[in-house]
C-alpha positions in Angstrom: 50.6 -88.7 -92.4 51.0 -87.4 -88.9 51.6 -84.3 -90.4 48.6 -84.0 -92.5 46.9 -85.0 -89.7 48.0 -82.3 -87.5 47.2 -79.1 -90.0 43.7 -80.5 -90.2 43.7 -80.4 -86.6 44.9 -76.6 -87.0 42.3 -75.7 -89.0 39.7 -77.0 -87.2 40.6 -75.0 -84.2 41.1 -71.7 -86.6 37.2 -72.4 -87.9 36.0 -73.0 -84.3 37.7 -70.3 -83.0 36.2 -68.1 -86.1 32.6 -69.4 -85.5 32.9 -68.2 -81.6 34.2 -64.9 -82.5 31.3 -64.5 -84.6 28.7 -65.4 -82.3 30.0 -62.9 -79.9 30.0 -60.1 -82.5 26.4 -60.6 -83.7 25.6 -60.2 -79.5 26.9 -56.8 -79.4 25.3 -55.8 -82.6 22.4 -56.4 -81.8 21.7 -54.2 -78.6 17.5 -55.6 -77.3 19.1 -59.6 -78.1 21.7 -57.9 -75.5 19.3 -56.8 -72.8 17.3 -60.0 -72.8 20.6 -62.1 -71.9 21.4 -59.8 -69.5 18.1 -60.3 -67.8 18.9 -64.0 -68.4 22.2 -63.4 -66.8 22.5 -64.8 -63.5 21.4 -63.2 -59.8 25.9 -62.9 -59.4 26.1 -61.0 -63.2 23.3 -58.9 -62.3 24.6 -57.4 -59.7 27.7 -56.8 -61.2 26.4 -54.8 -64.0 23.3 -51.8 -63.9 21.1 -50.6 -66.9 22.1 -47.2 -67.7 18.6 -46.0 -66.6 19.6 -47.2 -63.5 21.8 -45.1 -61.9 20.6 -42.1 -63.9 21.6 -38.2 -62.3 19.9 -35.6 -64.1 19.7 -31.6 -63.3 17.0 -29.5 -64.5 17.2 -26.1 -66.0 15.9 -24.8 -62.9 18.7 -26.6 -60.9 16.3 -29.6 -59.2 17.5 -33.0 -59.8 15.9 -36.0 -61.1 17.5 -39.3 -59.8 16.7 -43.0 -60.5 19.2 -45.4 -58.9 18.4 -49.5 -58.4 20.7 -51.6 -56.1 23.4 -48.9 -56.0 26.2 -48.7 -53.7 25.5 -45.3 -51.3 28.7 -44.2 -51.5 29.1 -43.9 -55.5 25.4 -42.8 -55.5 26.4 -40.0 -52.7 29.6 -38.6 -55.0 27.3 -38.6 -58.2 24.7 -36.5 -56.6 27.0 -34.2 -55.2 29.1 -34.1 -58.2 26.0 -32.7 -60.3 24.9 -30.5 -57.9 28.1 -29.0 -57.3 28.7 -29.8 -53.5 30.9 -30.9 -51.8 30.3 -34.4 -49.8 32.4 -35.8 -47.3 31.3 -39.5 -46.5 32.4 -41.1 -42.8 34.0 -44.4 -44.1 31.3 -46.5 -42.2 28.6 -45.6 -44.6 28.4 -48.9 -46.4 25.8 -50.4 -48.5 23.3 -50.0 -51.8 20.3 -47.9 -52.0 17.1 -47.8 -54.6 15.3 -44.9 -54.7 13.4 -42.9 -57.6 13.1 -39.3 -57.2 11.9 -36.3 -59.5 12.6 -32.1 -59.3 14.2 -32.1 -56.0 16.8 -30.0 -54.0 19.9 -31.4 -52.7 18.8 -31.8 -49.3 15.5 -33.8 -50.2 17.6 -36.0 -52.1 20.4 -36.5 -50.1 17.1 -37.1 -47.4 15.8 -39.5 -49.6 19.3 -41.8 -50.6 19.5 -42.1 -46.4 16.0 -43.0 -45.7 16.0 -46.4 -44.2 18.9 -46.3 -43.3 21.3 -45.3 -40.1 23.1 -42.6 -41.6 22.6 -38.6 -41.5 24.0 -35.9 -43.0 24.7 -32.6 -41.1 26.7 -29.8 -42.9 29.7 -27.9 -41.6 30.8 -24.6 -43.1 29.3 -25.3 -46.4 30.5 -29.4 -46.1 27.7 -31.6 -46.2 29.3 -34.7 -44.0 27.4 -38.0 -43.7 27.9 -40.1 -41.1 26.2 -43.4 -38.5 23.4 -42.1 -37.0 24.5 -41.0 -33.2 22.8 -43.0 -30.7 20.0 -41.8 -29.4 20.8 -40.5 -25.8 18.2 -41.5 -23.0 16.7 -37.7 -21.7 17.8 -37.7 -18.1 14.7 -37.0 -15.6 14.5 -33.4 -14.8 16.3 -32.6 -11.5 13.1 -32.5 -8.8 12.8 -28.5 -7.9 13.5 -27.3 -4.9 10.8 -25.0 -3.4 11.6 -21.2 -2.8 14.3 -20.5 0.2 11.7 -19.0 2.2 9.4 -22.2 2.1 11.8 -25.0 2.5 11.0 -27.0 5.9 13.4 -27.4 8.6 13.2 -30.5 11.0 15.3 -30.3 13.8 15.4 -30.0 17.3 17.8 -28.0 19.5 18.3 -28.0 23.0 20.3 -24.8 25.2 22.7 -24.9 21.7 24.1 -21.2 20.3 22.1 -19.0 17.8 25.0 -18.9 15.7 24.9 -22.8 15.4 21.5 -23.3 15.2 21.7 -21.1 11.8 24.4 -22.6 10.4 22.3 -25.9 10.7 19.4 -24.7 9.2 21.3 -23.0 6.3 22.9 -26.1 5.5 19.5 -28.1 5.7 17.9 -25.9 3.7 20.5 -25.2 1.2 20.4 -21.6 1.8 23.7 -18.8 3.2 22.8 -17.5 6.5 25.4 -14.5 7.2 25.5 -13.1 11.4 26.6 -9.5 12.3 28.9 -9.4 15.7 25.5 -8.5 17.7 23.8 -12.0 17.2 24.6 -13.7 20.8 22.9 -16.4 23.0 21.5 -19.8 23.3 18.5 -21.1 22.3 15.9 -23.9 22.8 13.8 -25.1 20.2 12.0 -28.1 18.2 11.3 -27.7 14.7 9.3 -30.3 12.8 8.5 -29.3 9.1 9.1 -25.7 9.4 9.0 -23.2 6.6 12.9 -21.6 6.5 11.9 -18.2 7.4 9.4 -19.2 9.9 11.9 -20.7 11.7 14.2 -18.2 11.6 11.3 -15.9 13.2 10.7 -18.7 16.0 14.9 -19.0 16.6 15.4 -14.8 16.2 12.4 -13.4 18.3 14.0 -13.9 22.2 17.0 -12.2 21.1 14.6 -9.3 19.7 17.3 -10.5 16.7 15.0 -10.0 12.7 16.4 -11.0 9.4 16.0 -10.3 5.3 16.3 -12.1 2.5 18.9 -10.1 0.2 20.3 -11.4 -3.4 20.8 -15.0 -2.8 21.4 -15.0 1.4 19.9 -14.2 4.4 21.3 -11.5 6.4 20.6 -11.8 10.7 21.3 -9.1 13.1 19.7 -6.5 15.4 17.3 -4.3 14.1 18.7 -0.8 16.6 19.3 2.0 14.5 23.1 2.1 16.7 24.0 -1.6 14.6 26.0 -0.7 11.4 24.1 -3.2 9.6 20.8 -1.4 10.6 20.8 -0.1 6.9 20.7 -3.2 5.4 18.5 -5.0 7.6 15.8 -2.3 7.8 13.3 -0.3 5.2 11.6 2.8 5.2 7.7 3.2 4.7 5.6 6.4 4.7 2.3 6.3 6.7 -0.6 8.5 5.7 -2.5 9.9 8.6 -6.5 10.9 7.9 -7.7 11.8 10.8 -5.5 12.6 13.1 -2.3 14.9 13.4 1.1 13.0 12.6 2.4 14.9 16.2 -0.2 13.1 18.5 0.3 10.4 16.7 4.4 9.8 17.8 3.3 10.8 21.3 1.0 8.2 21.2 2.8 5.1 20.5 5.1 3.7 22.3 8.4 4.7 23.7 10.2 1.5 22.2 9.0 3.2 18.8 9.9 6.4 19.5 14.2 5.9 17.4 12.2 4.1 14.3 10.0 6.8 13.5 10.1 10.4 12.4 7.2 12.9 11.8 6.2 15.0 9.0 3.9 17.2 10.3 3.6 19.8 6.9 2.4 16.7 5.3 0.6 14.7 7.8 2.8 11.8 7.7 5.0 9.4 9.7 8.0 7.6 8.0 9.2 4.7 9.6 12.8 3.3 9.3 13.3 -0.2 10.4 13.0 -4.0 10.2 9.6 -5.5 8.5 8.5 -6.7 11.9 8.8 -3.1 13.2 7.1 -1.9 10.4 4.1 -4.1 10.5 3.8 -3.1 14.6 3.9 0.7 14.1 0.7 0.4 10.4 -0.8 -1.8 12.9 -1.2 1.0 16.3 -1.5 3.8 13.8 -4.5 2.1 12.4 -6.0 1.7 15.5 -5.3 5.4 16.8 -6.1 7.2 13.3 -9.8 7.0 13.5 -12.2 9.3 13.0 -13.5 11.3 15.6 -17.1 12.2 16.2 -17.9 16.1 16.7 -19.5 17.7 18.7 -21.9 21.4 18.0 -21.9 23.6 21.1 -24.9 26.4 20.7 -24.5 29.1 23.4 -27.1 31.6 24.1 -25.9 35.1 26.3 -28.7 36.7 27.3 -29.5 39.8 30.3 -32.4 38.6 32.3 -34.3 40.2 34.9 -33.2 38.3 38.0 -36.5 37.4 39.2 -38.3 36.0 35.7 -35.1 33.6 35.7 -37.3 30.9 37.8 -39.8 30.5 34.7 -36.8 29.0 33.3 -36.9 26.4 35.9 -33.7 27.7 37.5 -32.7 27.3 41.1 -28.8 28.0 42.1 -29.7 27.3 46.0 -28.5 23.6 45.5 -25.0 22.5 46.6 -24.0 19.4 44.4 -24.2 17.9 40.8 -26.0 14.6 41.2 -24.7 12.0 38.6 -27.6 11.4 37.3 -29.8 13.8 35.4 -33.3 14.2 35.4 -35.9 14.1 32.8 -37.9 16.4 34.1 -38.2 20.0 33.2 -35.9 21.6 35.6 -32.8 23.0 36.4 -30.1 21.5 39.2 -26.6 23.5 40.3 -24.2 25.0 42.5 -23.4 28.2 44.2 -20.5 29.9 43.3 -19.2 32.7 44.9 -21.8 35.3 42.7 -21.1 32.5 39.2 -23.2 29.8 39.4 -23.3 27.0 37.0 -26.2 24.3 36.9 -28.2 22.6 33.9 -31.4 21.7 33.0 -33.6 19.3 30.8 -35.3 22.1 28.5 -34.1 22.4 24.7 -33.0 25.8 23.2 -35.9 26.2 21.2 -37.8 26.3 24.6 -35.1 28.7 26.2 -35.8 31.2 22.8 -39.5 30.9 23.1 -39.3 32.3 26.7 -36.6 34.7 26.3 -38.9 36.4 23.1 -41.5 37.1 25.5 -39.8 38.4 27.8 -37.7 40.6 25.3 -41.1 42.1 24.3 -41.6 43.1 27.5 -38.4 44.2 28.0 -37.4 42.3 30.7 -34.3 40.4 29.1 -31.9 41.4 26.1 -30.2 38.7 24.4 -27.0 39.5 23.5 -25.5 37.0 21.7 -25.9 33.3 19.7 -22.6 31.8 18.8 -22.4 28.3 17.6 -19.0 26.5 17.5 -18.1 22.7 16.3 -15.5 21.1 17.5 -13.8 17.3 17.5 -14.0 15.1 20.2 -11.5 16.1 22.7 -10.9 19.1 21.2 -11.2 22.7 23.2 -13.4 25.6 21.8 -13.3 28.9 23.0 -16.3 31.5 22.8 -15.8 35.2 23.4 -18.6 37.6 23.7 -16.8 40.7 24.3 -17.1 44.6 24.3 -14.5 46.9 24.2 -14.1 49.9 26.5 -11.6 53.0 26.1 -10.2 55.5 28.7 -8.5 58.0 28.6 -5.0 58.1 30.5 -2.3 61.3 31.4 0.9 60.2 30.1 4.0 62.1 29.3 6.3 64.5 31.8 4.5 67.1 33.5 5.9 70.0 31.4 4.2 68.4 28.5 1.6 66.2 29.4 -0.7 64.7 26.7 -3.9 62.1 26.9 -3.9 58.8 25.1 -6.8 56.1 24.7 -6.1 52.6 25.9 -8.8 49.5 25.7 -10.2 47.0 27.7 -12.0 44.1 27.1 -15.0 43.0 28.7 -17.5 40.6 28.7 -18.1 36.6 28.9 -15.2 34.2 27.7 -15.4 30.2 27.5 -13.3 27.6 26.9 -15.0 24.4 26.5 -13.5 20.8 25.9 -15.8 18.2 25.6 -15.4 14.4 25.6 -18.2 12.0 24.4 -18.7 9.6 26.8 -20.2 6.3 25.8 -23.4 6.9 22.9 -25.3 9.8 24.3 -23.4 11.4 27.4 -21.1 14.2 26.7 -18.6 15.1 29.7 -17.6 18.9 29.6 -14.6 21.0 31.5 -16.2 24.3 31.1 -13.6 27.2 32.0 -15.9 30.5 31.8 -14.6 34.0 33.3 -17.1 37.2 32.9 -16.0 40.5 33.7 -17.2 44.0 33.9 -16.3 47.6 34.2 -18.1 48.0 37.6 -16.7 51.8 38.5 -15.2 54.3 35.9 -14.5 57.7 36.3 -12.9 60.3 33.9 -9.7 60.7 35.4 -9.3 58.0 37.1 -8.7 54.1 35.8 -11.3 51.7 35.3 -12.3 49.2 37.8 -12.9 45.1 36.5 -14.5 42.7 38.2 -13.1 39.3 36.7 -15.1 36.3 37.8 -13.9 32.8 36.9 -14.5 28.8 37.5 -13.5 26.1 36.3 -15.4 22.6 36.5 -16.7 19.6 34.8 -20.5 18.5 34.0 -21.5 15.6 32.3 -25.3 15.9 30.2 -27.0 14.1 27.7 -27.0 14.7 24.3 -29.1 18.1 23.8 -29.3 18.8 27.2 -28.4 22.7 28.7 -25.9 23.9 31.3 -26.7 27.1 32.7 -23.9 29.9 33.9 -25.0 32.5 35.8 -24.2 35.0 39.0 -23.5 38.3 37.5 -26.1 40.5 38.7 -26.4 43.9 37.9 -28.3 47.0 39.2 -30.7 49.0 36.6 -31.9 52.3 37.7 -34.1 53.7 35.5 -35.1 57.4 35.4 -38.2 57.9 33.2 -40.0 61.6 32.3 -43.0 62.2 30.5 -44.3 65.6 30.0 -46.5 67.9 27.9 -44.5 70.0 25.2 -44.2 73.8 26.7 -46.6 73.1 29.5 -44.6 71.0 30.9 -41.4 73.0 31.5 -43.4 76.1 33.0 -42.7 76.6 36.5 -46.1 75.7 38.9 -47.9 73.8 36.1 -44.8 71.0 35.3 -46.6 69.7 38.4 -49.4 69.3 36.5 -48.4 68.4 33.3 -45.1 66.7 33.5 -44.4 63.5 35.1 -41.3 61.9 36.3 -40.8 57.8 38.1 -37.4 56.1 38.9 -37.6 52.2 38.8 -34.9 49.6 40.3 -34.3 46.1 38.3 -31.7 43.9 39.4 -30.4 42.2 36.1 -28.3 38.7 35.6 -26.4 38.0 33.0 -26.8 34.2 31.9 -25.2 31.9 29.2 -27.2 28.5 28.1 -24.3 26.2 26.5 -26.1 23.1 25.0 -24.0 20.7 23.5 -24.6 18.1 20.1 -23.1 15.5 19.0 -22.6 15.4 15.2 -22.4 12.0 13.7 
């Protein structure tokens, strides 16, 4: 009995066992009764499995990739992109965690961009190895350092009392974070308070008692004497060329001063100064050559030389019996001078077109000859000379006296002025008039000429316009005239009659009218 009962036993687990198997079967079979119980599944099953669909990697002809993963671990999601696109992937064994993302005809980049979105991994690549890895912290940008102003304008507080050069720079070089290098000519002690200083301000205000000047070079600042002697002269000095306009470069050197004098050289083809030395130097000389090279007014000196018969020179208002210049000069129309020894020299108020107006009349009546008008401009402080000469020949015996033989020499004659005026204030015009006239007062044929030379020099001071007057060479005319009747009056008895013969004396003077003008 117990042995029937146990096969039935048997069986029943063989039918059970059967029906089971079955029921399992018929699941797998059918494949949508499937998907509903996996949806039915619980949350723990779920995430333990994925639809296909789900964690789908696709590549386009054109070699883009489609991707469509849900709840998927990053790392295997990482290696199946990579794997399709053919890349190689190297993953940092922190990355951790399941990603969802949905993504259509995109490169690798975007989509290994898109897998890491939301998250705290990047990828860089490395010769041809993309790596992802933890996102590095994000490092805190670090203020900008605060800029330090240029060298030259970095202030210096500090205050020094009797202390040496050389330490009072090393001070301010290390307060203004600078090199300050010394040649062996920087000496002495110094006194000084400095309160917010530019740097190379104060090195002007600590340099200048020494006469000591200094320049900036590539990254330091070099201090020494500035005397073309110092070895370092070449690097603490420059060279500058200086255009002159209006004055020559030689009275220019003489003019500035001697302390000058080793710094500068002159150019005088070109006009020019060039100046070797320290900036300071520099700035001094442009400075004085500015002031010097101005431009100079001129002045027009019209000189009249004219023969005159000695007594019509009064109805020129002239009068040589006075014996001093006054400083003042008149307005009046007349004339003022001195006695010279036979050359006179006075002025008067009357213009040159008056002088010529006079002197026509009286050349009609032949009572004055003018004999020359030169005109002459010159700058201020700057002499003209006039000559209104003749030249003279005579003959001379020269040779031994068994072959003697006659040769011409020359002599000139005449009036000759050398004029240098100066304008003094707007309308005055000082003059040192320097005239010499001379003559050929007795000549014979075999004998040498004899010269009279007569010469002054002085200064006169007129207005603008106004006429000096040089005079006192006087001359005797004789003059032999004969009228007569053709034939008649060369017979014998009847020339008395009909010829007719007068001699007449003139005493002549020689005069020269110099009228100055200025010329603005």
């Amino acid at each position: 009995m117990e042995k029937m009962v146990r096969n039935w036993w048997i069986v029943f687990l063989i039918c059970f066992s059967t029906f089971f198997t079955q029921a399992g079967f018929g699941k797998t079979i059918n494949p949508g009764q499937g998907k509903m119980d996996l949806f039915r599944k619980s949350p723990e099953y779920r995430q333990a499995h994925r639809l296909p669909e789900e964690q789908k990697v696709e590549v386009m002809p054109s070699g883009l990739l489609n991707i469509n993963f849900y709840k998927i671990d990053i790392r295997k999601a990482i290696h199946e992109v990579g794997e399709k696109a053919k890349v190689t992937v190297a993953i940092d064994e922190a990355v951790t965690g399941e990603v969802t993302v949905k993504l259509t005809e995109a490169t690798f980049e975007e989509t290994l961009n898109a897998i890491l979105a939301n998250t705290d991994y990047v990828f860089r690549q490395i010769e041809g190895v993309y790596l992802v890895e933890i996102r590095p912290p994000e490092v805190e940008a670090a203020a900008p350092p605060k800029e330090l102003p240029p060298p030259g304008e970095r202030l210096i507080t500090n205050v020094f009392v009797d202390t040496d050069i050389r330490e009072i720079l090393h001070t301010i070089a290390a307060q203004a974070e600078v090199n300050i290098l010394c040649d062996d000519t920087v000496r002495g002690y110094v006194s000084v308070d400095l309160k917010d200083v530019p740097l190379e301000k104060a090195l002007e205000i600590v340099l200048s008692p020494g006469g000591y000047t200094y320049v900036c070079r590539q990254g330091y600042y070099l201090v020494g004497n500035p005397h073309p002697d110092n070895p370092a002269f070449e690097k603490l000095s420059k060279t500058e060329e200086i255009h002159l306009k209006y004055i020559e470069a030689g009275s220019v050197s003489r003019l500035l001063s001697d302390f000058f004098r080793p710094y500068v050289k002159v150019d005088t083809k070109r006009n020019a100064l060039l100046v070797s030395g320290p900036r300071e130097i520099i700035a001094r000389v442009k400075e004085d050559v500015k002031k010097i090279d101005q431009p100079r007014r001129q002045v027009m000196i019209e000189v009249l030389v004219t023969e005159i018969s000695r007594e019509k020179g009064k109805e020129f208002g002239m009068d040589w019996e006075w014996n001093w210049i006054p400083s003042e000069i008149s307005e009046a129309s007349q004339a003022q001078g001195i006695g010279l020894t036979n050359l006179e020299i006075g002025y008067t108020s009357r213009v040159v077109g008056e002088i010529f107006a006079s002197l026509k009349a009286l050349t009609k009546e032949g009572k004055a000859e003018i004999k020359a008008v030169p005109k002459v401009s010159t700058l201020d402080g700057e002499e003209a000379e006039i000559k209104v000469e003749r030249v003279e020949y005579y003959v001379i015996l020269a040779g031994p006296p068994e072959a003697p033989y006659r040769r011409f020499e020359s002599i000139s004659v005449g009036v000759s002025l050398n004029i240098l005026p100066r304008i003094v204030g707007e309308d005055e015009i000082m003059m040192s008039i320097s005239p010499q006239v001379s003559d050929v007062i007795q000549r014979e044929e075999t004998e040498f000429p004899v010269v009279s030379r007569r010469s002054v020099q002085t200064f006169v001071r007129v207005k603008d316009g106004q006429t000096v007057i040089i005079g006192g060479l006087l001359q005797d005319i004789e003059r032999h005239l004969l009228s007569e009747v053709p034939i008649l009056g060369k017979i014998p008895i009847l020339d008395l009659f009909f010829r007719r013969e007068s001699t007449s004396k003139q005493e002549t003077e020689l005069v020269v009218f110099i009228t100055p003008h200025i010329v603005d």
